[in-house]
N, C-alpha and C positions, 0 to 999 in steps of 0.2 A: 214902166215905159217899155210900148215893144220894140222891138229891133227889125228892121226891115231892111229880109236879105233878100239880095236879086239869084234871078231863077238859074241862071249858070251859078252861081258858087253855091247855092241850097242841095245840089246833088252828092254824092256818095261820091260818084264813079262809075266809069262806063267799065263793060264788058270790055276785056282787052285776050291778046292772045296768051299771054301768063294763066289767066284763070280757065281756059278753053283747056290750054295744054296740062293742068291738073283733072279736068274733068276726063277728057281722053284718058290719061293714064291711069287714073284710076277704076277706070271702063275696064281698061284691059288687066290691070290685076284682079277685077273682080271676075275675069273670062280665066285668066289664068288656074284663080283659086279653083274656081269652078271644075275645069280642066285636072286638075290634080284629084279631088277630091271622088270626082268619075273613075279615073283612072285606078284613085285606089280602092275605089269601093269594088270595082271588077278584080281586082288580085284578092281581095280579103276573100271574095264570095266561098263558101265551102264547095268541093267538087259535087259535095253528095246531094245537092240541087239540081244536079244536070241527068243524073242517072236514073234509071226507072225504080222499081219497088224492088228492092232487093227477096231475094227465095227466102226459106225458112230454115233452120240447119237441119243439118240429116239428122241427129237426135230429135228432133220436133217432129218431121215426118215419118217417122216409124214408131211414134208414139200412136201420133193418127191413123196411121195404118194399121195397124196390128190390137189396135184396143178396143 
């Protein structure tokens, strides 16, 4: 036998401001994360990325020079 339910009580559930204010906050810990994660990929970075091709030692060069 089926059971015949009316169209308001066959819903779930509306959208309400409880489930808004989950999605917000979790918006902004994922900006947060994000935020950190920049931040610390900028401190980890080695310095010796930023500088140009370092010389060759003075031993190295007066091998070349003088051989």
């Amino acid at each position: 036998m089926t059971k015949i339910v009316p169209e308001d009580k066959a819903r779930q559930g509306h959208w309400g401001w409880h489930a808004l204010r989950i999605l917000v906050a979790g918006l902004l810990l994922a900006f947060i994360a994000w935020a950190a994660v920049e931040i610390y990929g900028e401190l980890i970075k080695s310095p010796t990325t930023q500088q140009s091709v370092p010389e060759a030692p003075p031993a190295a060069q007066k091998s070349v020079q003088g051989g």
